[in-house]
N, C-alpha and C positions, 0 to 999 in steps of 0.2 A: 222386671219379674220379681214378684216377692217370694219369699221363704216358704214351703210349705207350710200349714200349721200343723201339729205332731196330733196325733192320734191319743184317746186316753188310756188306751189298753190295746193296742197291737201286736199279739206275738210272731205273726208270719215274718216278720222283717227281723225281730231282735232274736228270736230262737237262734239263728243264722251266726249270731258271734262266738266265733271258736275262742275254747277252752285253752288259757295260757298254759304251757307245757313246762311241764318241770320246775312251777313255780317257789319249791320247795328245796330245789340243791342247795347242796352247801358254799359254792362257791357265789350264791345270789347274792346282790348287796342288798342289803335288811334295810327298809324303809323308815324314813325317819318321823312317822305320823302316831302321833302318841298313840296307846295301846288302849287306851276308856279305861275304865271303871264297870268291874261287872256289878249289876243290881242285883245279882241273888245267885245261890249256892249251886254249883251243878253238878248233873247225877252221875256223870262221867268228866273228870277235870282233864284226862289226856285228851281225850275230843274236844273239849271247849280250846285246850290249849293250837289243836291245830286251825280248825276253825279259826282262833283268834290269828294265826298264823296268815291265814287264807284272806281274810279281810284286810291286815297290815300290807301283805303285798300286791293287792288289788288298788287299794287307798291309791302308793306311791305310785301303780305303772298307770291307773285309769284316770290320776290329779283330780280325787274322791277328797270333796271337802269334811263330807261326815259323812258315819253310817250306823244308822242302828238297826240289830237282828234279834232275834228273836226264832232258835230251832229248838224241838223238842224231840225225842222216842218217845212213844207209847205213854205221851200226859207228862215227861219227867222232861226238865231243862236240861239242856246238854248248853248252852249260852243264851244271856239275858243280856244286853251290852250295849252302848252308846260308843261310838270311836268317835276321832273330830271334833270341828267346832260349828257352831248354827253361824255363829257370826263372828269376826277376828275378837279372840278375848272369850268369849262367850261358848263351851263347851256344851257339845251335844250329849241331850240325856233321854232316858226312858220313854219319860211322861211327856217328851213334845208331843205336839201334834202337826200333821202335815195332811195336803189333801193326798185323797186316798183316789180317785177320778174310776178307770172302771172294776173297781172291787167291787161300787155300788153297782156295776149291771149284775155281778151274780145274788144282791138284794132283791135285786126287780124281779128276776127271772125267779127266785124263790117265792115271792111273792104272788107272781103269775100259777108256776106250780102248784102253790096249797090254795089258790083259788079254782085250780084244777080238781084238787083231790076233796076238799069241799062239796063238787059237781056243782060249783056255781058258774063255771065257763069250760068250754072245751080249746086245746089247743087249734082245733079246728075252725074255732070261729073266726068268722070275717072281721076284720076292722071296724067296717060299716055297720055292724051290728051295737056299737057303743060309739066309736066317733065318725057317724056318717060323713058328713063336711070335710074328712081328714083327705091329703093325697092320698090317691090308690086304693082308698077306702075299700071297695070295692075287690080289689085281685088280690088283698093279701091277706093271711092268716095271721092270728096271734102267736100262733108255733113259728110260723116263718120268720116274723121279726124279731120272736127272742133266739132264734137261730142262725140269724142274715142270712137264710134262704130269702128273702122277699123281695132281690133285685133291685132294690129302692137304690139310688145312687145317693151317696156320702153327700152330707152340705160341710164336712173341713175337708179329706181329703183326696186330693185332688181338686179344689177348689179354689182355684184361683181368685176368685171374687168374693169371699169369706174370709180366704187370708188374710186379702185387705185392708177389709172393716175391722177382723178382729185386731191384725195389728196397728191397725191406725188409733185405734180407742182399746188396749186393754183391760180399762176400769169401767167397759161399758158392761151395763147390764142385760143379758141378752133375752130372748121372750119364747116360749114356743114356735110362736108365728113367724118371728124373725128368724128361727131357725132354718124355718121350713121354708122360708121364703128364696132360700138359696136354691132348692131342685124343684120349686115350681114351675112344671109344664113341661121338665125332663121324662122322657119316655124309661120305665122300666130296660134295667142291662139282658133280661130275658125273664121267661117264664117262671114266676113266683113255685120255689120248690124244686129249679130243678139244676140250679149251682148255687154257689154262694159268693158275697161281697162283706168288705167291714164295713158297715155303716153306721154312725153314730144316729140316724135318720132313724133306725129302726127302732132302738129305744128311747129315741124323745115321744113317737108315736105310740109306743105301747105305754108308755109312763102316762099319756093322753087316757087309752082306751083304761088302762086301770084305775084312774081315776073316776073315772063314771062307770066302773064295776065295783068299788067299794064306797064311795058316792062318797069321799073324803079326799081331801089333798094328797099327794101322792108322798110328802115329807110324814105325814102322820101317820099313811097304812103302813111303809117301809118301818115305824116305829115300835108300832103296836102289835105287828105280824112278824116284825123280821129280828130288828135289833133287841127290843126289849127281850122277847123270848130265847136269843142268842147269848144275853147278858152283855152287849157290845155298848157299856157306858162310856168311852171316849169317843163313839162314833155321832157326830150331829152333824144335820142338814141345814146347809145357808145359799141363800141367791146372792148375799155378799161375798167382799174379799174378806172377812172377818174369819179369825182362825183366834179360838180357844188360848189360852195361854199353860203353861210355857210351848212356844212357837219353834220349829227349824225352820230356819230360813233359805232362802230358796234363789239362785243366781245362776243367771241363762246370757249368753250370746247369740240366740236364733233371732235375734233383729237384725243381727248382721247385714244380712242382705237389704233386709227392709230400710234402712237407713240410708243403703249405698255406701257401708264404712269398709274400708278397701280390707285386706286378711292381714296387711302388716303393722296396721292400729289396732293398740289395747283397745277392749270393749267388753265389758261386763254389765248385767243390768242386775238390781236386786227384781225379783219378779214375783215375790213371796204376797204381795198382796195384791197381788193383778186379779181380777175378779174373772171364776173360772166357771161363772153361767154359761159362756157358752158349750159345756162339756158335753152337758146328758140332759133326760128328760126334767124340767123341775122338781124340784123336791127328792133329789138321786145326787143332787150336787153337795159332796159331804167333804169331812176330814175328821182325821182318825187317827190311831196308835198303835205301834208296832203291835202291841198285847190284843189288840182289837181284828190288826190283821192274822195274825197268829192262828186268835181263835175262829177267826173267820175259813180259813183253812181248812181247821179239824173239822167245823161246820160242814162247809161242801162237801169233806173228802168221807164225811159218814153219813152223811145225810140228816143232817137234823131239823126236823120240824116236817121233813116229807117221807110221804108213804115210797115204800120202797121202789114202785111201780114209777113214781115221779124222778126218785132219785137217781136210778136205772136211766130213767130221757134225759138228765140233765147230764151224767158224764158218759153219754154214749158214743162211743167214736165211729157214729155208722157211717158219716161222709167221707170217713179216709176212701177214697180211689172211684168218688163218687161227683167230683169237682174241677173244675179246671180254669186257668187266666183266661183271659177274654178279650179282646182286641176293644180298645175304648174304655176299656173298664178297668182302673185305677189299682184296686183291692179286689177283685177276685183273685182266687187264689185256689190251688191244689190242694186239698186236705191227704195228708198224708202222716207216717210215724213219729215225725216231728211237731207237727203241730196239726191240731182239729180241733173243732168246733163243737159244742156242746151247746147246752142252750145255759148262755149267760159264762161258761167257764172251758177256758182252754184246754185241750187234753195233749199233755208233752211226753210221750211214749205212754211210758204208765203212772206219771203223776198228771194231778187236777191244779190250773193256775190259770192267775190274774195279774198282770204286768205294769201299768201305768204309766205311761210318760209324756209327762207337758210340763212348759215354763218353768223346767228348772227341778221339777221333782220326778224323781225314778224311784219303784216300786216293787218288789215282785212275794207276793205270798204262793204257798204251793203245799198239797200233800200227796205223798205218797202213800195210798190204801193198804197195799200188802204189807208196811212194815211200819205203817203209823207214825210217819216223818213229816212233820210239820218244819216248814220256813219260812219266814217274812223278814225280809228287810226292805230297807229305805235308804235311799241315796241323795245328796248331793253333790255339787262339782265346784269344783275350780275355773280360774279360766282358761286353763294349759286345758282343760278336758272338751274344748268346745274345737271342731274342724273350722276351715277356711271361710266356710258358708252359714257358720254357727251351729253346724248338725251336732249331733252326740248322742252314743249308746244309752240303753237302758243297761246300766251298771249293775246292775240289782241281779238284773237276769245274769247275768256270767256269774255276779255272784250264788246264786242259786244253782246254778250249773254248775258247779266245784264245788260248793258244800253239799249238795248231791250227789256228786259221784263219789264223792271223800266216804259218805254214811251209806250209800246204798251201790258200791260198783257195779254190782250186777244189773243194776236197772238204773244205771246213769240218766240222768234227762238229755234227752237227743239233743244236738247243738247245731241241726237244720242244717242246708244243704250247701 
């Protein structure tokens, strides 16, 4: 049996890691993981100082190889920072880059949106009305797929025979086709619209149909529509392992299984250039920068670039108590105060967030509306941080969950069930 393969953006599962308690007594022993170097001035230094507090002992108890954040109030820095090393010797900074995996679905799903508000498509349209030949062409909507209403079953998880291939060949380059090759002739888990599943299926398909709605490659509208007008210049699209320079680099144990290497052998892989086509739709396959995710954030959490009408649909939390697991079905899942579904972005009580996590890189950007708290960080690990079977937390989210409740207790982000 092989290792699952991790999801790029899953909150249902990582919302769920409890908040370490009292990680601030005085009797803690103080972690011995250098403290970075801040990049720029902040507008609050006793907040940066605890925050810097809250990363130092996250580092030492999570064996957190590096982390860089990036939170703001209301536009101002409250921490700009790099902690760690990318690689032994080599100290994590600012301006790396790392992939970013589904920050890019809340691109698509904006992309979809201002081709909404445009009235050049409805979210109501059928599939088949732009990629006929597509599975399920036919029973799904565009609104469903960027909202995994569309019952489509997952081609990674839960996929035993994707696992596979992806870990068999990590530097394989992967293709629409081959994607989709995986739930070919799989029946729908029920009625398009009237639960929900995660599936990565559903925006390789819409990154399909939007291409033949703006009759351009799908890496060039997400540039022209989404990033450019965002000003998100550290953000670029590649079908390689190729990542920008200066690079954090990236070290996973999730072959463990896949190799058969028993839990009491060392085993580390570097996985920094493992080619991560097989994630999302083409041209949605990016990497980015804390300041990119950052602003990415502010973007979602106020809408920019969408009519308010769109921005409204995309952080609506209207499936809370409208969903439920499903017998056979991997990722359906209960939308509830800890985690829902938006179209393209998480809703975690009262903050909007995107999580990331594969091969080694952990992610989580997030704002909170009512008080204009932006967070993004970037994680990676050690090899003390990998379990028996090579599993490991999205780090990022706990960190995001303590420097959230630290700035906003009254609307702490929920830590799931």
């Amino acid at each position: 049996m092989t290792a699952m393969r991790r999801g790029v953006g899953i909150v249902a599962a990582v919302l769920g890691v409890v908040l370490l308690a009292g990680c601030f007594g005085p009797a803690q022993e103080r972690p011995t993981t250098p403290a970075g170097t801040a990049e720029s001035g902040s507008a609050d230094p006793a907040k940066a100082a605890t925050i810097t507090q809250i990363v130092q002992t996250q580092m030492a108890q999570a064996h957190l190889k590096s982390v860089i954040i990036r939170v703001s109030v209301d536009g101002k820095d409250i921490i700009r920072q790099a902690f760690g090393e990318s690689m032994t010797g080599v100290p994590a900074t600012v301006d790396m880059h790392f992939r970013n995996g589904a920050v890019a679905i809340q691109y698509v799903a904006i992309l979809l949106l201002r081709l909404v508000d445009e009235k050049k498509v409805s979210l109501d349209d059928k599939l088949s009305q732009y990629v006929p030949d597509a599975p399920y062409a036919d029973e799904v909507t565009l609104g469903q797929l960027a909202q995994m209403t569309s019952g489509i079953p997952d081609y990674v998880l839960g996929n035993d025979a994707f696992t596979q291939a992806s870990y068999d060949d990590v530097y394989r380059d992967w293709t629409p086709q081959e994607q989709l090759s995986y739930v070919a002739g799989q029946p729908l888990f029920y009625k398009p619209g009237t639960n929900w599943n995660y599936a990565h299926t559903n925006y390789v398909l819409l990154g399909l149909a939007l291409e033949k709605i703006t009759g351009m490659p799908l890496d060039r509208a997400l540039k022209e529509q989404v990033l450019d007008p965002l000003h998100l210049t550290g953000t670029v699209a590649s079908q390689t392992a190729e990542i920008p320079e200066p690079v954090l680099h990236a070290f996973t144990a999730e072959r463990r299984p896949f190799f058969g290497i028993p839990a009491d052998q060392p085993f580390l892989e570097e996985s920094t250039y493992w080619n991560p086509s097989w994630t999302l739709a083409r041209g949605s396959v990016e990497t980015s920068t804390i300041d990119d995710l950052h602003a990415t954030a502010i973007a979602v959490g106020t809408g920019a670039l969408l009519s308010k009408e769109s921005h409204a649909a995309m952080i609506s939390p209207k499936l809370r108590g409208t969903t439920s697991a499903l017998p056979g079905c991997p990722t359906c899942s209960a939308m509830d105060e800890a985690h829902t579904y938006g179209i393209g972005v998480w809703i975690a009580g009262n903050w909007l967030v995107q999580n990331p996590l594969f091969s080694g890189y952990a992610a989580t950007e997030a704002y909170l509306p009512s008080q204009k708290i932006a967070i993004a960080v970037a994680v990676t690990f050690d090899e003390a941080a990998f379990g028996p079977s090579g599993d490991y937390p999205n780090t990022a989210t706990t960190l995001f969950q303590q420097i959230g409740s630290y700035l906003a207790p009254d609307e702490a982000p929920p830590t799931g069930k």
